[in-house]
C-alpha distance (Angstrom), angle and dihedral (degrees) to the residues before:
residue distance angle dihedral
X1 . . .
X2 3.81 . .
X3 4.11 120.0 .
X4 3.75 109.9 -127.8
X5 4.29 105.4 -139.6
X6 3.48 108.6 -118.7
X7 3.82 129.2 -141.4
X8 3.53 132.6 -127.4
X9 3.61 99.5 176.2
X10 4.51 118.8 133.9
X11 4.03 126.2 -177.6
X12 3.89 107.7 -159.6
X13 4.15 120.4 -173.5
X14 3.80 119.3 -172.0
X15 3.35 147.3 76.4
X16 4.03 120.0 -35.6
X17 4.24 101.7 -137.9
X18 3.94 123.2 174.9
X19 3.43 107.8 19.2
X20 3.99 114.0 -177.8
X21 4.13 114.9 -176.4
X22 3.83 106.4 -157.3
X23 4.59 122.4 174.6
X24 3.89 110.0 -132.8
X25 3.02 118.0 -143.0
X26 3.92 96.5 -92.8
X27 4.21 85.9 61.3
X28 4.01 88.9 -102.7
X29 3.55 114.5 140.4
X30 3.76 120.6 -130.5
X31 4.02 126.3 178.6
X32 4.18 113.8 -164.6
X33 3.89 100.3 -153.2
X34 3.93 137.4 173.6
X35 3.91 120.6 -134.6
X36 3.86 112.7 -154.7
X37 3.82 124.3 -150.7
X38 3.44 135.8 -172.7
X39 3.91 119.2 -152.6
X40 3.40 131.4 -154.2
X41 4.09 122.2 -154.6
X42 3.58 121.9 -170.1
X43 3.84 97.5 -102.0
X44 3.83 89.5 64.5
X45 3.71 92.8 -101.2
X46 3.85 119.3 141.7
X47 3.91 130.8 -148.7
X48 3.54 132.4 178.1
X49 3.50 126.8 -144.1
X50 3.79 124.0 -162.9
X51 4.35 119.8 -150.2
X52 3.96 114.9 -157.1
X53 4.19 88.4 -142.9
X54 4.01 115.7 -172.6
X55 4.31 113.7 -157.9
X56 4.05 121.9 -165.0
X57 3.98 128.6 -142.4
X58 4.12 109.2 -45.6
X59 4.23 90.5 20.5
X60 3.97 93.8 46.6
X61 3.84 89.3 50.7
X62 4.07 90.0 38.4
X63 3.69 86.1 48.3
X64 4.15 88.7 47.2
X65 3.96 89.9 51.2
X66 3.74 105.1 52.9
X67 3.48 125.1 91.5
X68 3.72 126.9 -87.3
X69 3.54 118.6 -75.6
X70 4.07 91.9 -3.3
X71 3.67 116.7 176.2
X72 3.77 111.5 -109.6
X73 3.60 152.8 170.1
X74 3.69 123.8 -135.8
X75 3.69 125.2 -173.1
X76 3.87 117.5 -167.7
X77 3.72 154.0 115.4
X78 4.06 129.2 -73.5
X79 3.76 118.2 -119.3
X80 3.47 121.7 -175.4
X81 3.77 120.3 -160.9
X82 4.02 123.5 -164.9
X83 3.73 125.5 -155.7
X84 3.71 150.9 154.6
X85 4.01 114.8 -123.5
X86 3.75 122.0 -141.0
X87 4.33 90.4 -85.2
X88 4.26 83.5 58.5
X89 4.36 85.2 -106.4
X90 4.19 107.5 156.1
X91 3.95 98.5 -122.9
X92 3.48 120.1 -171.2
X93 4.24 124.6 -174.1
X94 3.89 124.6 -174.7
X95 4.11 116.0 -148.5
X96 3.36 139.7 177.8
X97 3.65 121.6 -127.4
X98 3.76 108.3 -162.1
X99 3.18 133.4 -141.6
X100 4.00 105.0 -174.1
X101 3.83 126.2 21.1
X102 4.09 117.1 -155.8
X103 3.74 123.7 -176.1
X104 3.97 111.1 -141.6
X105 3.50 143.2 -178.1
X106 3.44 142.9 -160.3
X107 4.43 88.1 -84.0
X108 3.84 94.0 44.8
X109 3.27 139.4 -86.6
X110 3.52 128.9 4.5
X111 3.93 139.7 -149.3
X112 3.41 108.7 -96.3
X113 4.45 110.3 -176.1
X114 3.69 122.8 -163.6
X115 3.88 88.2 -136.2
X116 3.65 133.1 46.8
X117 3.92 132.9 -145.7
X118 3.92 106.1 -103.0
X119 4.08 90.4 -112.8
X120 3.75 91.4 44.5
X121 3.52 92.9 125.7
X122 4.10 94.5 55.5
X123 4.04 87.0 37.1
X124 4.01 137.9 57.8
X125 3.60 96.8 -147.2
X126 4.18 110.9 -147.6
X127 3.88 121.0 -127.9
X128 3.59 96.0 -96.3
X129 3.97 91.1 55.7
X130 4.11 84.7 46.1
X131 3.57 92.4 50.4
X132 4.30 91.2 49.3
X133 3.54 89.4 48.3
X134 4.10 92.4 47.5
X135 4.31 86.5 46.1
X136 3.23 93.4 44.6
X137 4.05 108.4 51.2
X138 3.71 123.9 97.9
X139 3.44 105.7 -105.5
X140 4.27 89.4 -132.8
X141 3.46 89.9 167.0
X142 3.16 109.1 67.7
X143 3.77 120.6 110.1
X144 4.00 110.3 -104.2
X145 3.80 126.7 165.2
X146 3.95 76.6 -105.6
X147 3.77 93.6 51.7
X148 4.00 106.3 39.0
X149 3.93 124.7 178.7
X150 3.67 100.5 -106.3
X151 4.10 126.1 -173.3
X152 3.87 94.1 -94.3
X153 4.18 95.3 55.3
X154 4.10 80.9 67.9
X155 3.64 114.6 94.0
X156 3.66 98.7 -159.9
C-alpha cells in the first residue's frame, strides 16, 4: 500500500500582538507572538480567534521591530506540544512555527526589510530608502565554508 505525504503547511492574516524577543542559550533569537483575527459569519456575527505563533533568528527580530499590532501574514507549520502541569492536568497548546513573515496593509503587501535605519523609530522610512537599506546589507548570513550551518543554528 502506498503512503500518501502529508502537509503541514498554515497561512495566517491578522494582526501580530505581544511579541516577546528572548536569546537561547545557543545565541538564536526567538520571538513568541499572538496573531489576532477577526471573523466574519454570514449572520453578521464576529469572532476572534487568537494564534500562539513562534519566529526564529531574522523573523523573531523582524517580528520584534514592527510596529504594534501590525497587520501580517505568517506562513508556517503546526506543532502541538503535550504536557502535564504542576496539579498532574494533561495540557495541550497548538503553535505555529513560521517560516516567512510579511507585513501588509489594507492595499497588499508591504515591504518588510531585515534591517532598519538607526532613527527608524523617530522616522517612516519610504520604499526607496527600504529598498537601499535591503541592497545595501551584508548578506552575513549566508552559508560560506567560513560560516557553516552548525547543530545550534537549528531551531528544532
Amino acid at each position: 500500500m502506498k503512503q500518501e505525504k502529508s502537509v503541514n503547511e498554515v497561512v495566517v492574516s491578522g494582526v501580530l500582538q505581544d511579541v516577546v524577543l528572548r536569546q537561547t542559550a545557543n545565541q538564536n533569537k526567538v520571538a513568541n507572538a499572538t496573531i489576532a483575527l477577526l471573523e466574519h459569519a454570514k449572520d453578521g456575527s464576529e469572532r476572534r480567534q487568537y494564534y500562539r505563533v513562534v519566529l526564529w533568528k531574522g523573523l523573531a527580530e523582524r517580528a520584534a521591530a514592527l510596529p504594534v499590532k501590525s497587520k501580517v501574514r505568517v506562513t508556517g507549520r503546526l506543532e502541538t506540544s503535550i504536557w502535564n502541569d504542576a496539579e498532574g492536568q494533561k495540557k495541550t497548546r497548538v503553535q505555529i512555527t513560521a517560516s516567512t513573515l510579511d507585513a501588509v496593509s489594507d492595499l497588499g503587501e508591504v515591504p518588510t526589510p531585515e534591517v532598519t535605519a538607526p532613527d527608524a523609530k523617530e522616522k517612516r522610512m519610504t520604499g526607496s530608502e527600504i529598498a537601499d537599506a535591503i541592497l545595501s546589507r551584508p548578506h552575513s548570513s549566508e552559508v560560506t565554508a567560513a560560516n557553516p550551518i552548525t547543530d545550534a543554528d537549528v531551531p528544532f
